[in-house]
N, C-alpha and C positions, 0 to 999 in steps of 0.2 A: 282724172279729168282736169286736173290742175296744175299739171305741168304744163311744161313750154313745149313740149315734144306733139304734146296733142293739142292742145291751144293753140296751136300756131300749122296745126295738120289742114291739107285740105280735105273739101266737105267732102269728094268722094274718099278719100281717104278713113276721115271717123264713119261713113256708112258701111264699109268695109268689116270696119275695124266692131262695128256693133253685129254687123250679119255674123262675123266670127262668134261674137259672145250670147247672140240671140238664143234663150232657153237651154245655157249648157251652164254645168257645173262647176268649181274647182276640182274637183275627184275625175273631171273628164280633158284639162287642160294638158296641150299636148296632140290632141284628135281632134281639132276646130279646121275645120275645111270651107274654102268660098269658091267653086268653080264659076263660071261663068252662065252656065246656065242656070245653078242655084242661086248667084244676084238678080239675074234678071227677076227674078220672082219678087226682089223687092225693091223693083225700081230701076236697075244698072244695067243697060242693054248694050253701053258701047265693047267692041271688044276689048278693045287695050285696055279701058278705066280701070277692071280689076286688075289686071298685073300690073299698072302703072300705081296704081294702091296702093297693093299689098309690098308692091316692091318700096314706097315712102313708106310704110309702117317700118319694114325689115329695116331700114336706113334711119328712122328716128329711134331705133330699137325699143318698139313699143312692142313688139311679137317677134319670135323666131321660129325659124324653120325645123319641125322636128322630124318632118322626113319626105326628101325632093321627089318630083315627081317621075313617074315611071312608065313612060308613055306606051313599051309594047305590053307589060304585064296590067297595065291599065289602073294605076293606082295614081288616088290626088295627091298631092301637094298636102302635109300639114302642118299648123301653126300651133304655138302655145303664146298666151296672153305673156309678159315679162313681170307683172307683180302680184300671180299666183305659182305656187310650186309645179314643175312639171311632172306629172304622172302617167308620163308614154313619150315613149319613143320611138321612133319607126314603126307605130299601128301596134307596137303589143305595150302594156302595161309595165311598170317599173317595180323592180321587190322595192325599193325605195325610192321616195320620191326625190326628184332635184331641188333645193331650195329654188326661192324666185328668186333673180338675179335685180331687181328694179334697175336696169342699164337707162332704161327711157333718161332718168335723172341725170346722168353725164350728157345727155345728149342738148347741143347749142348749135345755133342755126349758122351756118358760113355766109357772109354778107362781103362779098364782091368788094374792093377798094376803089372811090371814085376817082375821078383827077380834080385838079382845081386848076383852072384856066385862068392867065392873066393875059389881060390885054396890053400891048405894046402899041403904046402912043404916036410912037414916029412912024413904024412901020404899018401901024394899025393893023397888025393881027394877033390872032389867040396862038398862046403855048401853051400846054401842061405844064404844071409843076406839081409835087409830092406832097403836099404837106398836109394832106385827110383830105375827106370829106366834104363837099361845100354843097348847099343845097339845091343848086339852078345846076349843076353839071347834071346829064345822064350817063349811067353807069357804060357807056359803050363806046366811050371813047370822043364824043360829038362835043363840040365848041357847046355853051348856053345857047336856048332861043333868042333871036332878035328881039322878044319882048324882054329881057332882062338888060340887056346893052347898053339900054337907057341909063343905068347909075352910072357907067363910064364916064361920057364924053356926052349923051345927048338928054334933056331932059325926060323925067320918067313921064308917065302919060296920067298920073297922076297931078304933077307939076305943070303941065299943059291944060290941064281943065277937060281933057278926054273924058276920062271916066264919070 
């Protein structure tokens, strides 16, 4: 519960990720299944939300996949939790268990690089430049809002008596 992999998971995400572990054992990790119609029972009706989930669990490596799904023999999808041992594999039992891998703990969130815009005086317009992060850019590539402009060249609306 206290790593960044899950602390930082979305809500449908950790509801998933509890319907997995709702009244199962470690002796049974490995055989945790969440279909879509078994969420809906606790709440989660959209279709995509569970694969779009369980697919951010697999990607924060908080669970993996211990045996994909088999659409004409008709079997689910299962998952083992990452910081209990796994004891199953593909639906039958292990002679030995797999230690837990705890992967969640490598796992750190990828944060997009912003631009930093400066404004040119003479020509009065914005470029990019490289140099990190600044906190009035957005992440998509867009000049600042016109409310920031003001520290340039025109007074902030602060310094106007606006506010």
């Amino acid at each position: 519960m206290e790593s960044r992999a899950l602390a930082t998971a979305p809500h449908a995400a950790f509801r998933v990720l509890a319907i997995l572990l709702v009244g199962k054992s470690k002796e049974r990790n490995g055989t945790m299944m969440c279909s879509e119609t078994y969420a809906a029972q606790y709440g989660i009706r959209s279709h995509g939300a569970v694969r779009r989930a369980l697919q951010e669990l697999l990607d924060r490596k908080l669970i993996i996949c211990t045996r994909r799904v088999q659409k004409l023999k008709r079997f689910a999808a299962l998952y083992a939790v990452t910081w209990w041992p796994v004891h199953s594999r593909e639906g039958q039992p292990l002679d030995h268990p797999e230690p837990a891998t705890h992967a969640y703990a490598d796992w750190s969130p990828i944060i997009p690089a912003l631009r930093i815009w400066n404004f040119n005086k003479e020509k009065k317009t914005f470029t990019p430049t490289s140099r990190g992060p600044h906190p009035y850019c957005k992440g998509d590539g867009s000049p600042p809002s016109p409310r920031f402009r003001g520290q340039i060249d025109q007074p902030s609306p602060l310094q106007q008596g606006e506010l």
